[in-house]
C-alpha positions in Angstrom: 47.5 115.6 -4.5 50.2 113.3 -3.2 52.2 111.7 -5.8 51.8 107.7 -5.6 52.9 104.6 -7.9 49.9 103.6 -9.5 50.4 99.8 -9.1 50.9 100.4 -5.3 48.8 103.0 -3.4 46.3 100.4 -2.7 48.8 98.1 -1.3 50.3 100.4 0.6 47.1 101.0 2.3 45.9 97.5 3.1 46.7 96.0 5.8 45.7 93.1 8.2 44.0 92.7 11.3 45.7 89.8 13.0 43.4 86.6 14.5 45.4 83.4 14.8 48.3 85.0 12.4 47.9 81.8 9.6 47.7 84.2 6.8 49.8 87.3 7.7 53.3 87.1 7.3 55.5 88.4 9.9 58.0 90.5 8.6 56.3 91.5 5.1 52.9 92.3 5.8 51.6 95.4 8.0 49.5 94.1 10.9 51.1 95.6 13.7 50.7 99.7 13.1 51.0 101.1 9.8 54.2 99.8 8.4 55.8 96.5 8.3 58.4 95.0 10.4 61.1 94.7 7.6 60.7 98.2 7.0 60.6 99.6 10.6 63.0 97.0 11.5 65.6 96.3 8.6 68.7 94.5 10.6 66.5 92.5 12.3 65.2 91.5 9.4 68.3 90.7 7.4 69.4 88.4 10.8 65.9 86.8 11.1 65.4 83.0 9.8 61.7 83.8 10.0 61.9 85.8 6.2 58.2 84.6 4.4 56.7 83.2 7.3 53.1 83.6 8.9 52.7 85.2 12.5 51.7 81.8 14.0 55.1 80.2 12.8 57.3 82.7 14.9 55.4 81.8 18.3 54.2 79.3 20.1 50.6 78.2 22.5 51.2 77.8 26.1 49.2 77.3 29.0 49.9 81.0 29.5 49.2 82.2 26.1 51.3 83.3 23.2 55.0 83.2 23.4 57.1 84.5 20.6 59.9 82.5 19.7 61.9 84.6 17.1 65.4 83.0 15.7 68.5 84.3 14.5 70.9 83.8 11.7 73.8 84.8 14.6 74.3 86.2 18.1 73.4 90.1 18.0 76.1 92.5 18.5 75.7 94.8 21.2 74.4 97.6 19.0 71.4 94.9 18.1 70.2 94.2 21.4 68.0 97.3 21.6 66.4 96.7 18.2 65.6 93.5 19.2 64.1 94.9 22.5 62.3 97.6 20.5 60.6 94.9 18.1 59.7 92.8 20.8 57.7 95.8 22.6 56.1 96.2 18.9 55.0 92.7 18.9 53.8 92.1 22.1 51.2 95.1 21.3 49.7 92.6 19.0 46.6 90.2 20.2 46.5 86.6 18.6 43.3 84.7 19.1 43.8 81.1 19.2 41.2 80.6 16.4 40.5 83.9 15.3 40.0 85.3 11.6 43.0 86.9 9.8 41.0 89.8 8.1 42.2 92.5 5.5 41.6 95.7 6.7 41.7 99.0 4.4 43.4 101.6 6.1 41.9 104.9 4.0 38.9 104.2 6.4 38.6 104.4 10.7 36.3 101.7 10.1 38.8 99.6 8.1 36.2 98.8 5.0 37.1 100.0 1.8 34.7 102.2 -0.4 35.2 104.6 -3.4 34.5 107.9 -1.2 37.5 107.1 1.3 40.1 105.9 -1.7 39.4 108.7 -3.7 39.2 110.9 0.0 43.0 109.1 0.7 44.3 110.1 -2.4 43.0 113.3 -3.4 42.5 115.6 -0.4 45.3 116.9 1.1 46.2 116.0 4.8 46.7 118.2 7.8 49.9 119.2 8.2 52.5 119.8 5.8 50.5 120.2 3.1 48.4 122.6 5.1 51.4 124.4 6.4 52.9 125.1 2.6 49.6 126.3 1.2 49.3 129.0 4.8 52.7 129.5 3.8 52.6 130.1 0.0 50.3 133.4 0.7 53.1 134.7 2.8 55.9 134.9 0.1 56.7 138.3 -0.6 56.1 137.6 -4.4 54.2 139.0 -7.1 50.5 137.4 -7.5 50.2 135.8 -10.8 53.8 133.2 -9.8 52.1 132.6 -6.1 48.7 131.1 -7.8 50.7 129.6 -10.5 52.8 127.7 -7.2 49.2 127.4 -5.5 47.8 125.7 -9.0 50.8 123.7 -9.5 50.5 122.0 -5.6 46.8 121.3 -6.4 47.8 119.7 -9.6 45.5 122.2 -11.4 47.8 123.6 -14.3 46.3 123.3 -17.6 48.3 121.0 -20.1 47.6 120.0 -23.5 46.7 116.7 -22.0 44.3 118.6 -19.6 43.0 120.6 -22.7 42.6 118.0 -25.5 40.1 116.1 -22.8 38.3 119.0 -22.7 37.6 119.4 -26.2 36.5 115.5 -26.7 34.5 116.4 -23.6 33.1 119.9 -25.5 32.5 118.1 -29.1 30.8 115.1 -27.4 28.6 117.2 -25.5 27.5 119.1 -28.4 27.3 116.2 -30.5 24.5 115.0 -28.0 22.4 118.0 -27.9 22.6 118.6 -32.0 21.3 114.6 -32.5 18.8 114.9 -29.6 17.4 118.5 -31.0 17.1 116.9 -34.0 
């Protein structure tokens, strides 16, 4: 199970598919890949004057189309110049449409709707990779076999606590209370 905050694994998985860019903000919100632009791009961010606003306020209409128009606290130095070339490559990715639809999209899903299966799918299962590389890799340490499934139990979050064990009693007693009033 991967360990998330509680208020913020949903968050972290919403994002936005842009239309005309009136309700997605440009910096803070994730519509362009799967991260947002102050994250993937933090000194840009601290020299933007664009902090809080919407997509359609850092650009403008032209005959031609879109045009960003992003704006700076100060000249970049040097060092800057390719992070600014870098976030305008990420941007121009992006598709406005004039009067398009800002929609939220859920990102547990290839569809982008959100449904109980795929959260509880995002959260619980494990994903390809490095947590399928340390469990093909547990069974290889030369150790003896009662600490490797304890590891392998402990990774699955499957380690019985008394938390895990007064459940199961309320669980047990309720369950037999039920059949003793229904026998009855």
């Amino acid at each position: 199970m991967v360990e998330r905050s509680s208020e913020s694994w949903f968050q972290e998985d919403v994002g936005w598919k842009l239309g005309s860019g009136d309700k997605v903000r440009f910096w803070e919100d994730v519509w362009v890949r799967n991260a947002n632009l102050k994250s993937l791009f933090p000194r840009m961010y601290s020299l933007s004057l664009h902090q809080g606003q919407k997509v359609e306020e850092v650009g403008v209409w032209e005959e031609s189309g879109w045009r960003w128009t992003l704006r700076w606290r100060c000249d970049r130095f040097q060092w800057e110049i390719p992070m600014e070339i870098e976030l305008g490559m990420h941007i121009s990715r992006a598709t406005i449409i004039k009067d398009g639809k800002d929609t939220r999209v859920w990102r547990g899903d290839e569809s982008g709707g959100f449904t109980v299966s795929s959260a509880y799918e995002h959260l619980y299962k494990p994903k390809r990779g490095v947590y399928i590389d340390t469990f093909k890799n547990l069974w290889k340490v030369k150790a003896f076999p009662n600490v490797v499934i304890t590891a392998w139990r402990v990774l699955l979050d499957r380690v019985p606590t008394r938390e895990c064990w007064t459940l199961l009693y309320v669980l047990c007693v309720t369950l037999w209370k039920s059949r003793v009033s229904t026998s009855s």
